[in-house]
C-alpha positions in Angstrom: -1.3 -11.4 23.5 2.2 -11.2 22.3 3.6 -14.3 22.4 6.4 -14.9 25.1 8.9 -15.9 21.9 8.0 -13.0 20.3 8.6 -10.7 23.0 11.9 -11.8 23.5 12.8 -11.5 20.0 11.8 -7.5 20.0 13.2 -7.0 23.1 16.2 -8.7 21.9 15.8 -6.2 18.2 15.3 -3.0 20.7 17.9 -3.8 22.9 20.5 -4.4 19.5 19.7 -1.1 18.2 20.3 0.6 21.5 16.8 1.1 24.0 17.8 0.9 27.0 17.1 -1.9 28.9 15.5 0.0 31.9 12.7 1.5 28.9 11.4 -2.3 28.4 11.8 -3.2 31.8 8.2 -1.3 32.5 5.6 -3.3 34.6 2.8 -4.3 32.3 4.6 -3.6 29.0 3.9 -6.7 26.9 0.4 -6.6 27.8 -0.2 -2.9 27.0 1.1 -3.1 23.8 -0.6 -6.5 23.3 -4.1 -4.9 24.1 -2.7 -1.7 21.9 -2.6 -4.0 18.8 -5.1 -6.0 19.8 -7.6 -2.5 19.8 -5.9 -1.5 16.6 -6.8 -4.7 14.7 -10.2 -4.6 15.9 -10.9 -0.9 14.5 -9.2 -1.9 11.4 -12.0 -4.5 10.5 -14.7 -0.9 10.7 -12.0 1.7 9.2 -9.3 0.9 6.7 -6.5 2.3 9.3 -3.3 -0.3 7.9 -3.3 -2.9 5.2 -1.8 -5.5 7.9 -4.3 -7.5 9.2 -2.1 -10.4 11.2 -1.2 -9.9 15.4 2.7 -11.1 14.5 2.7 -8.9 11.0 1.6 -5.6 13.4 3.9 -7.0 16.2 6.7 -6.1 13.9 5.2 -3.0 11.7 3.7 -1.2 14.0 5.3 -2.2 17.7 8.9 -2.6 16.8 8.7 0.7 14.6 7.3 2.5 17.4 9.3 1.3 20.1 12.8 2.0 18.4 12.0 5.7 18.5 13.2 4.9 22.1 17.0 4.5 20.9 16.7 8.5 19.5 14.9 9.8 22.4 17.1 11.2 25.5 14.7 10.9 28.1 13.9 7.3 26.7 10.6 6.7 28.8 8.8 9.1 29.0 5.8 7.0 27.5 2.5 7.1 28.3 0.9 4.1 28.5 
């Protein structure tokens, strides 16, 4: 799970770069992305899918990257998670 601290800090980065608060505010959030990395670093150890092999390291690559699309996109959450 992504740590309560660390959460805070990429909400803090995503809400600095411009996502809108109301597209973190989402019910469940933290712990879907947590299980999303959490599924990702499991397949990685059967198929080479990313060199990054660390929960925080991928918290930052992979999540953060993802999630700032959300400052670009007009309709901001429309997500499917």
């Amino acid at each position: 799970m992504i740590s309560q601290q660390n959460w805070k800090l990429l909400e803090a980065f995503l809400l600095e770069i411009g996502v809108q608060p109301e597209h973190l505010a989402g019910k469940g959030l933290r712990e879907s992305c947590s299980r999303y990395l959490e599924l990702l670093l499991e397949k990685n150890k059967e198929v080479n899918l990313t060199s990054i092999r660390d929960f925080e390291t991928a918290t930052w690559k992979h999540l953060a990257d993802s999630l700032a699309l959300l400052a670009l996109e007009p309709l901001g959450g429309v997500l499917d998670w």
